[in-house]
C-alpha positions as CSV (number, residue, x, y, z in Angstrom):
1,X,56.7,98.8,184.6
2,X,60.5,98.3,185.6
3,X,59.6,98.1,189.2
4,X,57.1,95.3,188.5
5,X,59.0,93.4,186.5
6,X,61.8,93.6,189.0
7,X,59.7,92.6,191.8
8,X,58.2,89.4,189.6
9,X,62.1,88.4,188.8
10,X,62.3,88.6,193.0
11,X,59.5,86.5,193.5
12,X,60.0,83.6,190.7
13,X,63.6,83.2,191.2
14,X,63.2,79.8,189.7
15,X,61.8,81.4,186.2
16,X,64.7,83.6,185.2
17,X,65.1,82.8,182.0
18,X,61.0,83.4,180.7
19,X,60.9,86.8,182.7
20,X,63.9,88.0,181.2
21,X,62.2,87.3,177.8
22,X,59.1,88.8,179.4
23,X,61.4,91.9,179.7
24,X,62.7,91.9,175.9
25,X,59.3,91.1,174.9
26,X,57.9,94.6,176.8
27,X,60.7,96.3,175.2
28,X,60.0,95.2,171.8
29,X,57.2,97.3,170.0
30,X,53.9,96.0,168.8
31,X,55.0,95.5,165.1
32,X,58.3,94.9,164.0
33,X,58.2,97.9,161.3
34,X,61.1,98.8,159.3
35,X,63.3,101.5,161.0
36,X,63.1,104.4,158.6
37,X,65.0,106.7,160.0
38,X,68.0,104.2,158.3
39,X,68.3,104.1,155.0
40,X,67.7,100.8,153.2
41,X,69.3,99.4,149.6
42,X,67.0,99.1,146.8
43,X,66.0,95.0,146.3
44,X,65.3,94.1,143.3
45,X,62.7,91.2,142.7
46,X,64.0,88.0,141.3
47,X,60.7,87.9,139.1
48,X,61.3,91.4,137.6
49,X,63.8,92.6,135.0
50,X,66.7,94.3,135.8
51,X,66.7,98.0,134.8
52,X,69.8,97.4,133.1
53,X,69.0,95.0,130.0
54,X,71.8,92.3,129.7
55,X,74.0,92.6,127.3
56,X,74.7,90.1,124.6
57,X,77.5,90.0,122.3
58,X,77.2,87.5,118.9
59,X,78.4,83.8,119.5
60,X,81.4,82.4,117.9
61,X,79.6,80.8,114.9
62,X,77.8,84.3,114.1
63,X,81.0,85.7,114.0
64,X,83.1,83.0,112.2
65,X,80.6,83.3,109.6
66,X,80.3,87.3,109.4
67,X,84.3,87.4,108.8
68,X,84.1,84.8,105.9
69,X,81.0,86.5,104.9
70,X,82.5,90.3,104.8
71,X,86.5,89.3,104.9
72,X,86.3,86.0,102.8
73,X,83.8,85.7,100.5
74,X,83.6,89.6,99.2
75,X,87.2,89.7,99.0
76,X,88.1,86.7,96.9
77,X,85.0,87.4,94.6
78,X,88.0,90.2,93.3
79,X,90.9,88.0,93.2
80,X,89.1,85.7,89.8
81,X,87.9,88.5,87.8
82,X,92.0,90.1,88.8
83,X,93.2,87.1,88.0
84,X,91.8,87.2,84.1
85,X,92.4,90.2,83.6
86,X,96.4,90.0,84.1
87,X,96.1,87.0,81.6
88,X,94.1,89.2,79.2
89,X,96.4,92.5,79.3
90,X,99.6,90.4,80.0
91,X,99.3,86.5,79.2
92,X,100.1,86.1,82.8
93,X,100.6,82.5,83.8
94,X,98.9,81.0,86.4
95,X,102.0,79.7,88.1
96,X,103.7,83.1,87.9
97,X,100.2,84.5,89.4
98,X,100.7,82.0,92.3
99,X,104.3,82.7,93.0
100,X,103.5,86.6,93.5
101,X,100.7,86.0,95.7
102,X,102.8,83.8,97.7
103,X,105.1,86.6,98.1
104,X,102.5,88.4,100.2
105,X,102.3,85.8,103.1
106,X,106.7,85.8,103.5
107,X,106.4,88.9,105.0
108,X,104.7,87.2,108.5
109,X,107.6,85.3,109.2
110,X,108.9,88.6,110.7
111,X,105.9,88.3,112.8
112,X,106.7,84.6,114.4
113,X,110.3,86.2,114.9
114,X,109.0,88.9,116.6
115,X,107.2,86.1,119.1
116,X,109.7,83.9,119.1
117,X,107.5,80.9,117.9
118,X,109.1,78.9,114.9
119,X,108.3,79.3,111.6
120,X,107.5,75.9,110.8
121,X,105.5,75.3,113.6
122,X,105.9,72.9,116.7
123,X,107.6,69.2,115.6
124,X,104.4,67.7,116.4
125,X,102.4,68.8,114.0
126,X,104.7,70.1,111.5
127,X,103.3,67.4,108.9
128,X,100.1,68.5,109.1
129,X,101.1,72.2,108.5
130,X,102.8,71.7,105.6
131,X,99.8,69.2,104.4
132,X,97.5,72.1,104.9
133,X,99.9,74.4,103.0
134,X,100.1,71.8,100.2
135,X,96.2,71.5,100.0
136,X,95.7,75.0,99.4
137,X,98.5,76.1,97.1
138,X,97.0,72.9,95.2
139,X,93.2,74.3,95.2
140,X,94.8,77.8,94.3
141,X,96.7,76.4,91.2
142,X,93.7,74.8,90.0
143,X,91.3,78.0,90.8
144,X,93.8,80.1,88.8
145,X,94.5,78.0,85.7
146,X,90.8,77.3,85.4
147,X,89.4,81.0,85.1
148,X,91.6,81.0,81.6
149,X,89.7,78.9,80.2
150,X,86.3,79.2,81.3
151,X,84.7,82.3,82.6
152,X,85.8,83.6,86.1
153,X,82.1,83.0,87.7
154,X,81.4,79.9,86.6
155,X,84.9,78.5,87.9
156,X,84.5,80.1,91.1
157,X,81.2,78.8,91.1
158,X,81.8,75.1,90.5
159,X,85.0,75.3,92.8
160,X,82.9,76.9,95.9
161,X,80.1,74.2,95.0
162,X,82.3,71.3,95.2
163,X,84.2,72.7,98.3
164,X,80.7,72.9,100.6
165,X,79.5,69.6,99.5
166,X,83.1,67.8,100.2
167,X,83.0,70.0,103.1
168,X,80.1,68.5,104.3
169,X,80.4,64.8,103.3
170,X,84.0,65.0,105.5
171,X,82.7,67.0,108.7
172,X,80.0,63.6,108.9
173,X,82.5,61.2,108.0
174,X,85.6,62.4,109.8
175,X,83.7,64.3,112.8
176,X,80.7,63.2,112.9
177,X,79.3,66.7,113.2
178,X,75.7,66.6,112.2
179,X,74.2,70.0,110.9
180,X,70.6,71.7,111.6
181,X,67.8,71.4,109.3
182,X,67.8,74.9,108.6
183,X,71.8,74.2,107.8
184,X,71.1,71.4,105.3
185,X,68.3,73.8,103.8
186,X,71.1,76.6,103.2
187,X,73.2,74.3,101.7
188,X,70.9,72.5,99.4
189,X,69.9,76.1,98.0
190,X,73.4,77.2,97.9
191,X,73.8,74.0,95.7
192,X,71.1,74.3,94.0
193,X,72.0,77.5,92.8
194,X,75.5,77.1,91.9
195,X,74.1,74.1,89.3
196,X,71.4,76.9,87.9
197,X,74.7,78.9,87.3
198,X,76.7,76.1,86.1
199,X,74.6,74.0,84.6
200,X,73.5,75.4,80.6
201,X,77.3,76.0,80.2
202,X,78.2,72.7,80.7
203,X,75.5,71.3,78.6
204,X,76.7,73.0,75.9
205,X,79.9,72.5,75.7
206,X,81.7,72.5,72.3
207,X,83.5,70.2,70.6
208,X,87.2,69.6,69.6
209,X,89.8,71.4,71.2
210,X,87.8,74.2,73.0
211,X,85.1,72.0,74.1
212,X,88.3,69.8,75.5
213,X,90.2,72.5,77.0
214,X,86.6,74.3,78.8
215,X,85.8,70.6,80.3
216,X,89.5,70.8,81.8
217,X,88.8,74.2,83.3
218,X,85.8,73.0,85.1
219,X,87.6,69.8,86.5
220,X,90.1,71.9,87.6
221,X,87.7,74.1,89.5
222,X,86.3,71.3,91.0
223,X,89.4,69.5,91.9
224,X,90.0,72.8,93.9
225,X,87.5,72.7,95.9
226,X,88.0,69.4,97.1
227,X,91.3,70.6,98.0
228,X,90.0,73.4,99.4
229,X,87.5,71.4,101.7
230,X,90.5,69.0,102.5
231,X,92.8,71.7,103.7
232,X,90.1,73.1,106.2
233,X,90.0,70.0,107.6
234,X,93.5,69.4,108.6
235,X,93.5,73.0,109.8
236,X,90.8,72.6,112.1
237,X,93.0,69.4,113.8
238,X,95.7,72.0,114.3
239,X,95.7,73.3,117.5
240,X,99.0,75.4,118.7
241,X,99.7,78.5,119.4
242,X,100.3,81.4,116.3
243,X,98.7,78.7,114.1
244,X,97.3,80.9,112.1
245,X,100.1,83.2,111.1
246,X,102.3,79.7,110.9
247,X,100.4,78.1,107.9
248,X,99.9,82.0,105.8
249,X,103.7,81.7,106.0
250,X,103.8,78.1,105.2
251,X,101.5,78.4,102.3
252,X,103.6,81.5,100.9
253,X,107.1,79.0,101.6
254,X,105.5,75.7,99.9
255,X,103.8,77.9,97.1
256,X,107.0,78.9,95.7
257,X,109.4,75.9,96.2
258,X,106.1,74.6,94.1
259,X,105.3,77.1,91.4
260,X,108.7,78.3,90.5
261,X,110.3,74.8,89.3
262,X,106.8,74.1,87.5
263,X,106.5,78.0,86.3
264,X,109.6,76.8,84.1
265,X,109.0,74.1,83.2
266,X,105.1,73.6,82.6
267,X,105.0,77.3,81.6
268,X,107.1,80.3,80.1
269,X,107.3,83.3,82.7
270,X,106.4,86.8,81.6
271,X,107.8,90.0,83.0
272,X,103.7,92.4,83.0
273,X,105.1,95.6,81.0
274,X,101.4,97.5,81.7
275,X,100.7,99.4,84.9
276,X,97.2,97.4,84.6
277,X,99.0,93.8,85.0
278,X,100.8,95.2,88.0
279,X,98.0,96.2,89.3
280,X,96.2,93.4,88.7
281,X,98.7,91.0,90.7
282,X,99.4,93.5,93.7
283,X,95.1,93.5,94.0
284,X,94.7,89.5,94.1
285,X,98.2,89.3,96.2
286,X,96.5,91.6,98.9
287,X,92.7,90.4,98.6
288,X,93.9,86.9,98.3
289,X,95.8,87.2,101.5
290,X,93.0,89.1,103.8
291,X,90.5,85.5,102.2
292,X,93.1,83.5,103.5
293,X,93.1,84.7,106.8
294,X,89.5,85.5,107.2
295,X,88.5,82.2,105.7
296,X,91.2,80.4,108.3
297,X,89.6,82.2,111.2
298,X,86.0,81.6,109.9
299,X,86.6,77.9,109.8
300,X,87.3,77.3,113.9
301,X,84.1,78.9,114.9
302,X,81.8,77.6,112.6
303,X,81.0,74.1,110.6
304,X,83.3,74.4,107.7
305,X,80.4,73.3,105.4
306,X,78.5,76.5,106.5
307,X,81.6,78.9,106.2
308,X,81.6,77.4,102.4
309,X,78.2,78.1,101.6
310,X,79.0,81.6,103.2
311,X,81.7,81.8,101.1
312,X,79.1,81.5,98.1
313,X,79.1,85.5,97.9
314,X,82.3,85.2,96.2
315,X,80.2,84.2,93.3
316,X,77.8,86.9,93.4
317,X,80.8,89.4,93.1
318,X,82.9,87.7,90.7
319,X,79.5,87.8,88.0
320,X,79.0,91.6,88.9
321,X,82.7,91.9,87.9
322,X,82.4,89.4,84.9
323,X,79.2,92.0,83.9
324,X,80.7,95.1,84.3
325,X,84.5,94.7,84.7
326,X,85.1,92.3,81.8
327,X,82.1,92.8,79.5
328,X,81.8,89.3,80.0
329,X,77.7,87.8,78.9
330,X,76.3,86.9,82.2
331,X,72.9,84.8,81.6
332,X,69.5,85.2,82.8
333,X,70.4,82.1,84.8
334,X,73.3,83.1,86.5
335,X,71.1,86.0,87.6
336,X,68.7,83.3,88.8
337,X,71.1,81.0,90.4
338,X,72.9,84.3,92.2
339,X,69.6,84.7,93.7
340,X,69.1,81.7,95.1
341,X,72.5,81.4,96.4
342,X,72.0,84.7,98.3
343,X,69.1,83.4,99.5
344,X,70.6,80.4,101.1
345,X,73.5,82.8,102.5
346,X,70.5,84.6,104.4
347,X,69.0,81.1,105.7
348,X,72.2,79.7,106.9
349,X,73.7,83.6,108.7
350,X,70.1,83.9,109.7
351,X,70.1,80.4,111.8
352,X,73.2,80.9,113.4
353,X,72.3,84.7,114.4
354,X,72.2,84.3,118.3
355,X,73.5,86.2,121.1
356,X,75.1,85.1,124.4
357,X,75.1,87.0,127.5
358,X,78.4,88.8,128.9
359,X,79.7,86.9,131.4
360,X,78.5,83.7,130.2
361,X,80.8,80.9,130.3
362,X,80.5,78.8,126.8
363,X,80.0,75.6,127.2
């Protein structure tokens, strides 16, 4: 076969180049099969899974509303019932209540040392932080002079009510952040169910002094959840580094220039002689300050509307505690309204529950 080809490459001088693919072509076999003897990498089609599943970790509104769910919402649901209870044993003042609890968050200024960031944030938006800080230590004065005059659940109630629909009303107005139907369907129910709570006790309110001093206690709640939705707003516009720990020590700093001058002269302090009082205030100082940060945290991941209505739990907890803590009559419709506000919790966590994959670049 060589010697033939040869001789046809002598005699068609002129036709090199299609007898020299005559050759490769006589070289090549029949079929161009696979060489086996080599081993080849296992291809995986495009159409079929992989054997390895992806992986998918939760989005950030999942977990924003987990940590105000389980860091949040369960841990503040303590700090009312607390709260009473050091006015019951002690007569504790709400003022003097506030200035301890602010004396858990001076501690994280050792912290921004530690970075070297300042304490009062960058110059930029130092007015904002200490808005922020004024906000809340405003909300938290109202939330703890209300729950001594009316029960602890039904303040927390009304103040967590009025907080998700402010909440709300400002995240259209000011953001223009629309929400899901299944979002407006949590909220509705959360609301719904705060007013079953709410609702017979305010229709039945007495009259002369106590009647007058109970309606104060539920403005007061409600005033502090308007501050409450307020202050998540301006914290959302803050964007700096150690922003978070930056307004816990702010809000300790502004809580007691504050509460001390009003402590004296609005109220009379008292010194808790009972190892319950102590208790008492070293419980809210601590749970306070892990709902401060979880709530914080919560509210840059998810639409602070929906981290309110999250924070509904609080409610549940605070009329176990009223139940069996304080011995406190909780009504068939608190029972009712708890269960519809945990049903709306479910809605709203249920929505959001979705999964990215790793890797995944968030848009």
């Amino acid at each position: 076969m060589a010697g033939a080809l040869k001789g046809i490459r002598q005699l068609d001088p002129g036709g090199g180049e299609e007898v020299q693919q005559n050759d490769m072509d006589a070289r090549r076999p029949y079929f161009d099969l696979p060489d086996f003897t080599e081993p080849s990498p296992p291809s995986t089609p495009a159409s079929l899974p992989s054997s390895h599943p992806h992986r998918c970790r939760p989005s950030d509104a999942t977990k924003g509303l987990f940590v105000a769910l389980l860091g949040g919402g369960l841990s503040a649901g303590f700090v009312g019932p607390f709260s009473r209870m050091a006015y019951q044993t002690s007569h504790l003042p709400s003022l003097e209540l506030l200035i301890f609890r602010c004396l858990f968050h001076l501690p994280i200024a050792l912290l921004l040392k530690l970075r070297g960031d300042p304490l009062l944030g960058p110059p930029d938006v130092r007015v904002r932080a200490f808005l922020h800080a004024v906000l809340n230590v405003l909300s938290i004065g109202c939330a703890y002079s209300a729950v001594q005059v009316v029960p602890a659940g039904n303040a927390v109630t009304v103040r967590k009510g009025s907080s998700t629909v402010c909440s709300a009303l400002l995240a259209l107005c000011l953001e223009s952040q629309g929400l899901s139907g299944y979002a407006w369907c949590g909220l509705f129910g959360s609301t719904l169910g705060l007013i079953i709570i709410v609702g017979p006790g305010l229709g039945t309110l007495q009259e002369g002094t106590t009647g007058l001093y109970t309606a104060l206690g539920y403005i007061l709640a409600f005033l502090g959840g308007l501050a409450l939705s307020l202050g998540l707003q301006v914290y959302r516009s803050l964007h700096f580094p150690s922003c978070l720990p930056t307004v816990a020590f702010l809000f300790g700093l502004v809580g007691l220039m504050i509460s001390v001058p009003g402590l004296f002269v609005l109220q009379t302090p008292v010194v808790p002689q009972d190892t319950l009082s102590w208790s008492c205030v070293v419980a809210v100082g601590l749970l306070a300050l892990v709902s401060f940060v979880c709530v914080s945290y919560a509210v840059t991941k998810a639409h602070p509307a929906l981290v309110c209505a999250v924070l509904h739990s609080e409610v549940v907890v605070a009329l176990m505690l009223q139940y069996y803590v304080l011995y406190e009559t909780v009504a068939p419709t608190d029972i009712m309204g708890a269960g519809v506000v945990l049903g709306s919790i479910a809605i709203i966590t249920a929505q959001n529950l979705s999964c990215e994959k790793e890797g995944q670049v968030e848009g």
